[in-house]
Phi, psi and omega in degrees: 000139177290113165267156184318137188323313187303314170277341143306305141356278167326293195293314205289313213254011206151065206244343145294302195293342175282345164293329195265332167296265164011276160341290182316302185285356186275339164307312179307307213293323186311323178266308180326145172236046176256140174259181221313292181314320218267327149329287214253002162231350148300316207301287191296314268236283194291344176316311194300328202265308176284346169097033176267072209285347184297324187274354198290349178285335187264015209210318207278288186323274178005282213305291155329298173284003171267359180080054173235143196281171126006268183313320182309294201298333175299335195268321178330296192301337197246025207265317180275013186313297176267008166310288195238027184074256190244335172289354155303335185300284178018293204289357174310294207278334183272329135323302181263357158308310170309326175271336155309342175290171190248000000 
């Protein structure tokens, strides 16, 4: 799966330290006892809720490719409305180009 320009970036330019992120997130994911899906839509949830849209087409596919709907990922994205408001809508349209691509 294609990752974000920012993180293509990141490994090319500084590709020791994207190794040492790398390490880390496979230690985290090693540990977690959330299974895949439910993971990569906790994921998608705070992305949505911090304004990081950039990873969400790659988080989204995951999501997808783990058996999480549609309907999943919309309740994902909107989980955090009260939290943190409106800003979460932001992450709709960038989220569901993604799971629509074929």
């Amino acid at each position: 799966m294609k990752v974000s320009k920012s993180f293509e970036v990141f490994a090319k330019e500084a590709p020791e330290v994207q190794s040492a992120w790398m390490e880390t997130v496979h230690k985290l994911d090693a540990a977690s006892k959330l299974d895949k899906k439910t993971e990569e839509l906790a994921y998608i949830a705070v992305m949505a809720a911090t304004s990081l849209e950039s990873g969400l087409p790659f988080h989204v596919k995951m999501a997808k490719t783990n058996g999480a709907t549609r309907d999943e990922i919309i309740s994902a994205i909107l989980v955090g409305l009260p939290a943190v408001g409106n800003t979460v809508i932001s992450a709709l349209p960038v989220a569901l180009e993604a799971y629509d691509e074929v």
